[in-house]
C-alpha positions in Angstrom: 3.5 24.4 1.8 5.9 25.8 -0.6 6.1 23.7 -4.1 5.7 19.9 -2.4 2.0 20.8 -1.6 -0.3 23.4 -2.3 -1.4 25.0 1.3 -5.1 24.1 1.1 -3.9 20.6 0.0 -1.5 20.0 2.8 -4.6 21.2 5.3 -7.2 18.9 4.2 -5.2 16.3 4.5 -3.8 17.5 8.0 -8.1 17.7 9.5 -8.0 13.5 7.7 -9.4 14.1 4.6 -8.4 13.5 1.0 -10.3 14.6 -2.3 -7.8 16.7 -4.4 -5.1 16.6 -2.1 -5.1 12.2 -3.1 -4.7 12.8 -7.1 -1.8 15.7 -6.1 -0.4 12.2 -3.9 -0.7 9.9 -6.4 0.9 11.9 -9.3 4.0 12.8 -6.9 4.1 8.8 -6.7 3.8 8.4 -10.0 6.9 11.1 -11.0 8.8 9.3 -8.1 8.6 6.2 -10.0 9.6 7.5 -13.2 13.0 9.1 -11.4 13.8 5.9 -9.9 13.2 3.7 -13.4 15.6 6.7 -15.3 18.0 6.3 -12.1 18.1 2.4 -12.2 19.2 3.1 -16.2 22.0 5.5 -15.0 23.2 4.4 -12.2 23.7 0.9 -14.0 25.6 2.9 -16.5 27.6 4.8 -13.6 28.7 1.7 -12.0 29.7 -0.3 -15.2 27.2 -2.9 -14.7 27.2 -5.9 -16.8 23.2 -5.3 -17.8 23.9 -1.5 -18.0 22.9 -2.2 -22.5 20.0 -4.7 -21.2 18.6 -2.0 -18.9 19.0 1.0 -21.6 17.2 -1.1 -24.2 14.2 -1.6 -22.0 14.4 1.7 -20.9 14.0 2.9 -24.8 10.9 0.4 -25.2 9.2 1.7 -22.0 9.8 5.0 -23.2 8.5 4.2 -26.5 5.0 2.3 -25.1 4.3 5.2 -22.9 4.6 7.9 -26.0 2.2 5.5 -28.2 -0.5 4.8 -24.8 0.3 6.6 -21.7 -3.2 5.6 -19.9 -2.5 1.9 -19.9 1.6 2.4 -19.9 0.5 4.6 -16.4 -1.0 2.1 -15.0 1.8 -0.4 -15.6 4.3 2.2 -13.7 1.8 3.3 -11.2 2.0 -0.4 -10.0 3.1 -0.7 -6.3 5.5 -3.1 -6.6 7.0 -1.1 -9.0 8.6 1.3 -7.1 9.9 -1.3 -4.2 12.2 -3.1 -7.1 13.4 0.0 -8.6 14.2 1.4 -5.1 16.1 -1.7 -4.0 17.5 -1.7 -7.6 19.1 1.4 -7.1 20.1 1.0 -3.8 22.1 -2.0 -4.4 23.9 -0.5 -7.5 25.1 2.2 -5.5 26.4 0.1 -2.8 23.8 1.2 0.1 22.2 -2.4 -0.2 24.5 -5.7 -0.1 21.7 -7.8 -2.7 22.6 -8.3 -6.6 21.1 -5.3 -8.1 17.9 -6.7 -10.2 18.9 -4.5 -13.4 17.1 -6.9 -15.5 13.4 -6.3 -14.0 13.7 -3.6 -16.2 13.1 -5.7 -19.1 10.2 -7.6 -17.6 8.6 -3.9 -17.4 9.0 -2.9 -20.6 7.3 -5.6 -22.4 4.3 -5.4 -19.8 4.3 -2.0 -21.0 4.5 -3.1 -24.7 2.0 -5.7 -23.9 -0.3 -2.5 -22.6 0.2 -0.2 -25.0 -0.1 -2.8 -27.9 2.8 -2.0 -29.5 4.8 -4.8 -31.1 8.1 -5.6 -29.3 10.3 -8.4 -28.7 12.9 -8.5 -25.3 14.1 -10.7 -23.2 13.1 -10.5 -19.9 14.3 -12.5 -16.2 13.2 -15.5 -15.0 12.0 -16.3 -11.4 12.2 -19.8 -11.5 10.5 -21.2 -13.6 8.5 -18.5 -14.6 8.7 -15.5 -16.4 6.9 -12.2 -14.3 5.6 -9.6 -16.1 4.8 -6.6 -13.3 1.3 -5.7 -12.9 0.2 -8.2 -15.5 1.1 -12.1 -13.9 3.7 -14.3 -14.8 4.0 -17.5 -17.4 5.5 -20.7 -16.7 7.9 -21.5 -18.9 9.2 -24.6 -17.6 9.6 -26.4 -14.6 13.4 -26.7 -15.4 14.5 -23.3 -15.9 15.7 -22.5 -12.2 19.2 -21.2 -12.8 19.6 -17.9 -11.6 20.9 -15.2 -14.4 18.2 -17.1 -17.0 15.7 -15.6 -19.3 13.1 -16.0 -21.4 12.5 -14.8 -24.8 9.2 -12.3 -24.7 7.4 -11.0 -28.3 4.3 -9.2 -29.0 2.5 -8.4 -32.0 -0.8 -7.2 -32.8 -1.8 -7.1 -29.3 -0.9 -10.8 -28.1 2.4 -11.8 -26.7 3.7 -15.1 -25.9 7.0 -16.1 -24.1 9.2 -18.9 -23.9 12.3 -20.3 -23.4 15.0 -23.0 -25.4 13.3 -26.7 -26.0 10.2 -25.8 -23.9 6.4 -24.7 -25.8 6.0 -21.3 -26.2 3.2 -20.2 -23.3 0.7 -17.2 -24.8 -0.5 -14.3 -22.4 -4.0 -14.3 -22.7 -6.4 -11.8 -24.6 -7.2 -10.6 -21.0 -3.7 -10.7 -19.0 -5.8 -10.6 -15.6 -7.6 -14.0 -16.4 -5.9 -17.5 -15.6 -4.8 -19.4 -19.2 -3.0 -22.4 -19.5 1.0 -21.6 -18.5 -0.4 -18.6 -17.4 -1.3 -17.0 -13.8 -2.8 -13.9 -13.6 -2.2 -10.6 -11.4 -6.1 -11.7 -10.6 -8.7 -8.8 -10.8 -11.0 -8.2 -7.7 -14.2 -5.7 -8.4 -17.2 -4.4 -6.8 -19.7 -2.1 -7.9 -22.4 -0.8 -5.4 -25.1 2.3 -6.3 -23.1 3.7 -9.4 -19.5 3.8 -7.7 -17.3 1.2 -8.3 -13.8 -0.7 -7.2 -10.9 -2.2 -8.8 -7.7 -4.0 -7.3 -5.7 -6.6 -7.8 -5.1 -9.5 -5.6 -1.2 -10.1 -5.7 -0.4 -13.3 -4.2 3.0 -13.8 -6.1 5.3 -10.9 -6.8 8.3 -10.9 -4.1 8.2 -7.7 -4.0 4.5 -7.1 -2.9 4.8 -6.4 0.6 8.5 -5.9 2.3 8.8 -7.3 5.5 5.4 -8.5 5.8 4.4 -12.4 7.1 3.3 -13.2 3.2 1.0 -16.0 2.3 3.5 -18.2 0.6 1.2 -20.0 -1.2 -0.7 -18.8 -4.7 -4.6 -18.7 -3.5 -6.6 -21.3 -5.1 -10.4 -21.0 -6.5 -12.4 -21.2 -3.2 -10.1 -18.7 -1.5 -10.3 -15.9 -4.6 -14.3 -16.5 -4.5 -14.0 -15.5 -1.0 -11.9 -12.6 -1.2 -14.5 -11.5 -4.0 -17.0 -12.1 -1.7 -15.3 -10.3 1.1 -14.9 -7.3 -0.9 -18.1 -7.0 -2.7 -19.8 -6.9 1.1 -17.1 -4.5 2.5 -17.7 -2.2 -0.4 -21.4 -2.0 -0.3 -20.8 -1.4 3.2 -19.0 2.1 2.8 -20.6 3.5 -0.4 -23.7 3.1 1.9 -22.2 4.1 4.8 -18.9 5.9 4.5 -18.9 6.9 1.2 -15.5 9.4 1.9 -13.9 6.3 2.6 -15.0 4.5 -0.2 -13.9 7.4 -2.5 -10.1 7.7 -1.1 -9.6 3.8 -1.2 -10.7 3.6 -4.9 -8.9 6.3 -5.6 -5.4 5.0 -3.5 -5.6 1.2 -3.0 -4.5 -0.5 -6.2 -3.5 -4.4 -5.0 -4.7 -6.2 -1.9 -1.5 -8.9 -0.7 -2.8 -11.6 1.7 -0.8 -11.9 4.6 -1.0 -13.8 7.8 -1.7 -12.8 11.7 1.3 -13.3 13.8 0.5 -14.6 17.3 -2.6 -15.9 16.9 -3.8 -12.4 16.5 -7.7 -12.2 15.0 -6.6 -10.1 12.3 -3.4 -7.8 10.6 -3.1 -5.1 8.1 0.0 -3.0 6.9 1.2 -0.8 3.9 5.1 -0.9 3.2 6.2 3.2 2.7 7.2 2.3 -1.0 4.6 -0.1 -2.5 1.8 3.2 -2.3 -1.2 1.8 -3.5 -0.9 -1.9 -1.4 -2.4 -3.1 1.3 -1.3 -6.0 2.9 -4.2 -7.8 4.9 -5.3 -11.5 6.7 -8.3 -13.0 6.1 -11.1 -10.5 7.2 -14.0 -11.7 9.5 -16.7 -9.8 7.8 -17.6 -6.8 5.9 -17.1 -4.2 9.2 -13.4 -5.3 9.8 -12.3 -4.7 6.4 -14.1 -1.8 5.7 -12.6 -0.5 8.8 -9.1 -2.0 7.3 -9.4 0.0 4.1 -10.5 3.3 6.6 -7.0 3.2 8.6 -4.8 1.4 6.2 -6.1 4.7 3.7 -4.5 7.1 6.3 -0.8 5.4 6.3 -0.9 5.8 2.6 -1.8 9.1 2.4 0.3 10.0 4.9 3.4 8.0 3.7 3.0 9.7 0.1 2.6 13.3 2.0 6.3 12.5 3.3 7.7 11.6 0.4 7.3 15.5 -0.4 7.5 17.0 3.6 9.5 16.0 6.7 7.1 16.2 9.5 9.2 14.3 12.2 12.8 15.6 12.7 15.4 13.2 12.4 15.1 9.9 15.3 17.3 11.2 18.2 16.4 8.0 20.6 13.5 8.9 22.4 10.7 6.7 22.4 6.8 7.6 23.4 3.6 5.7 24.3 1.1 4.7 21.6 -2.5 3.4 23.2 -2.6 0.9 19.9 1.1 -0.6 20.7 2.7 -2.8 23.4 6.3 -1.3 22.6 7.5 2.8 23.2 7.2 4.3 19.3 9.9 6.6 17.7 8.2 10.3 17.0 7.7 9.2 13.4 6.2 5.9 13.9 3.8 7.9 16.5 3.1 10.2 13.9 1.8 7.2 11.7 -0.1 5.7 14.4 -2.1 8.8 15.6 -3.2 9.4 11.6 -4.0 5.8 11.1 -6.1 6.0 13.9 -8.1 9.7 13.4 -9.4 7.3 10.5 -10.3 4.4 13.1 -12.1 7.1 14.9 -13.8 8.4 12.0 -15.1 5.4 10.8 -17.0 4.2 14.3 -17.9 8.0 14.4 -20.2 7.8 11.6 -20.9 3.7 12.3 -22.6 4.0 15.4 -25.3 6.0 13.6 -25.6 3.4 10.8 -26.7 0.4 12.4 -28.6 -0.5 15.6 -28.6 -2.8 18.9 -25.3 -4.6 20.1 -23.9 -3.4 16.9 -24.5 0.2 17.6 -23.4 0.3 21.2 -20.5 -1.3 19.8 -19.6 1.4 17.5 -20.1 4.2 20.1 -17.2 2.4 23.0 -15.1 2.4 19.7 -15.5 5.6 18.6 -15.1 7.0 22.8 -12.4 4.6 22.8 -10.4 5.5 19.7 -11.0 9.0 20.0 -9.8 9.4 23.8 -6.7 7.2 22.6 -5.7 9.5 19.4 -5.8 13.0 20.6 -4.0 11.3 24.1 -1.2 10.2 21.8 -1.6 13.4 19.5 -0.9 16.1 23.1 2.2 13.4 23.1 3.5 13.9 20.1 3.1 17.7 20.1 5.0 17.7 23.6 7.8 15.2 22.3 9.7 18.4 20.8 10.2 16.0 17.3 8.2 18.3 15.2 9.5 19.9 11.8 7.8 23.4 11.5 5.6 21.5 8.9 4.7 18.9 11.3 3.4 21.3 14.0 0.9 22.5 11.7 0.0 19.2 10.5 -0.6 18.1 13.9 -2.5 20.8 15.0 -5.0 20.3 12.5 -5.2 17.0 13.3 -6.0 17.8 17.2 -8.7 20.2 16.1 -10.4 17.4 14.2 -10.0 15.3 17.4 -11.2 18.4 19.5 -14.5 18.3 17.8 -15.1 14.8 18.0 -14.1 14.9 22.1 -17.2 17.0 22.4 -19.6 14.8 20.7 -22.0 13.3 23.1 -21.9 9.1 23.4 -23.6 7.4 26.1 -21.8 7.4 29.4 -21.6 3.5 29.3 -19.1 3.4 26.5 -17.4 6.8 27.9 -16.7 5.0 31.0 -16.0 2.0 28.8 -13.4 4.0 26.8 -11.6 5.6 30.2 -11.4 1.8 31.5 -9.8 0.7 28.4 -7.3 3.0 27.9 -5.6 2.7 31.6 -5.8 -1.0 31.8 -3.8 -0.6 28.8 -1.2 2.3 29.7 -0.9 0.0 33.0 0.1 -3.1 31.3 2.5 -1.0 28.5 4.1 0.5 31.9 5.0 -3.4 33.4 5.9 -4.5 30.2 8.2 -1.4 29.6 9.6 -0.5 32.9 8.0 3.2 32.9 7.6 4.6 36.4 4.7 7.0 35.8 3.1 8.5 32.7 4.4 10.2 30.2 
């Protein structure tokens, strides 16, 4: 691929896998978030907005943290909710959004960067509610009165500590280790897991509106017993794929930054999702077990990558209408949203591929109808896609790549049971998509 992505890049990443091609992903996300913090400074200018000197101030200070400590500073900018307010920030100044541009957050982002890169600073920075957020960090209550929107409180660091506060309420301090609950204070809370030498670290964001757009969020902040057991969860999960599917378990440590509780709509078991500009988050229900979210973290891995990948190359040519079957979906998909679903799902595949030959009995037989299942299902919906005629030049190869994965795995033996099982699964499905959607015969 010309510039965006090296060839051998954009191929290992078309067959499903990641290594080098991830760290060329993540540092295109993390230039895409430096254009849009320098556009939300600009664009505030361009459009004489009132905050226009608020936003060029904290745009100085940013500036200024990341010369003194880029490592921590990167982190602070890499965060994904980072991107989603400067997006919508930019959006809205330039009239392609009807919300009150959020000039401001670019305050609250500069002193978490100060904060970081221990540099002393003093800023004022906007309230939500009554608190005070600083992103990727948490956010301090400054007082239960401070609701009015437009308000802000006063932030200052020195020697590594910073403190915030507003008129006539105490000052609240930000802890030695921002990550950690303190009185005023709630933490961006850190989740980590360690198992034979490689290791995990997210952050479990249960308060930034921002975290996951358009997702069923968990409204309320998750008290002791539920962080145990998302620590719990993950410790499991993560001893599960080093052992097990260790690729895996190097591409999510490498691309999943914050975990977002959400919840299951219609009584559904279980629900997952990334949001195209918050790379780096996945939104997730309550797990039953290690297996389901390991297998979350496998297919939730693939929209990422694949999401980044777009950001640089149009696979899908603009939506014209047309509308295809997806085994995985009740409803027609758009060529794009196929696109998503059959690279999601070579990651399904993969993981029952190499599951069925890591544990035994019920579990075992399990893994095998998954893997016939999801297999049959993906390269089914991959000779659609291909057909469909909604291929960029770029996407064509992609997609080809994909298939030849897919190819292989078709002509791995699994016992006729779950074949059979697979074939049985997939019609009863295609026949109840075709009542439920009107379609004659098959696509």
């Amino acid at each position: 691929m010309p510039g965006a992505v090296p060839d051998p890049l954009f191929d290992a990443l078309a067959r499903g896998a990641g290594g080098e091609a991830i760290t060329h992903l993540c540092a295109a996300q993390y230039g895409k978030h430096l254009l849009l913090l320098r556009r939300v400074v600009d664009a505030a200018h361009e459009e004489g907005h009132p905050e226009a000197g608020r936003a060029r101030e904290a745009y100085e200070l940013l500036v200024r943290a990341q010369e003194h400590a880029p490592k921590p500073v990167g982190a602070v900018l890499r965060h994904p909710t980072v991107g989603v307010w400067a997006r919508r920030t930019v959006l809205a100044l330039t009239g392609h959004r009807t919300e009150r541009p959020r000039v401001a957050g670019l305050s609250a982002l500069a002193a978490a960067a100060a904060l970081r890169a221990r540099i002393d600073a003093s800023i004022e920075v906007p309230l939500d509610g009554p608190t005070a957020p600083l992103p990727s960090l948490g956010r301090a209550l400054v007082g239960e009165g401070q609701r009015e929107e437009g308000g802000f409180a006063w932030f200052e660091t020195a020697g590594g500590r910073a403190g915030l506060g507003v008129r006539g309420r105490p000052r609240i301090q930000v802890p030695e280790d921002p990550h950690e609950d303190a009185p005023g204070w709630h933490a961006l809370r850190r989740l980590t897991a360690e198992h034979r030498g490689m290791r995990v670290q997210v952050y479990l964001d249960d308060q930034d509106p921002d975290r996951m757009p358009g997702a069923d969020l968990v409204e309320h902040r998750l008290g002791a017993e539920e962080l145990r057991w998302w620590r719990l969860s993950l410790r499991r999960a993560w001893e599960l794929l080093v052992r097990d599917h260790w690729t895996i378990a190097r591409e999510s440590s490498a691309v999943i930054g914050t975990l977002t509780p959400i919840t299951a709509p219609g009584g559904r078991i279980h629900t997952s999702a990334t949001a195209r500009h918050a790379f780096g988050n996945l939104g997730l229900s309550r797990p039953r077990g290690p297996v389901p979210l390991a297998l979350t973290f496998a297919h939730e891995v693939q929209h990422a990558k694949l999401t980044a990948l777009l950001d640089l190359v149009d696979l899908t040519l603009p939506d014209d209408g047309g509308r295809y079957y997806a085994p995985w979906r009740p409803d027609p998909r758009p060529a794009s949203g196929l696109l998503q679903g059959v690279y999601a799902h070579l990651g399904v595949a993969g993981f029952w591929r190499r599951h069925r030959h890591a544990t035994e009995g019920d579990q075992a037989r399990r893994a095998h109808v998954e893997f016939a299942h999801w297999r049959r299902c993906t390269i089914d919906a991959a000779r659609t896609l291909a057909g469909s005629g909604r291929l960029t030049t770029e996407g064509e190869r992609f997609l080809a790549m994909t298939r030849a994965t897919l190819s292989d795995w078709m002509s791995e033996p699994v016992p006729e049971r779950a074949e059979r099982s697979a074939r049985d699964a997939a019609r009863r499905h295609f026949e109840r998509w075709r009542a439920r959607n009107a379609v004659p015969s098959r696509p």
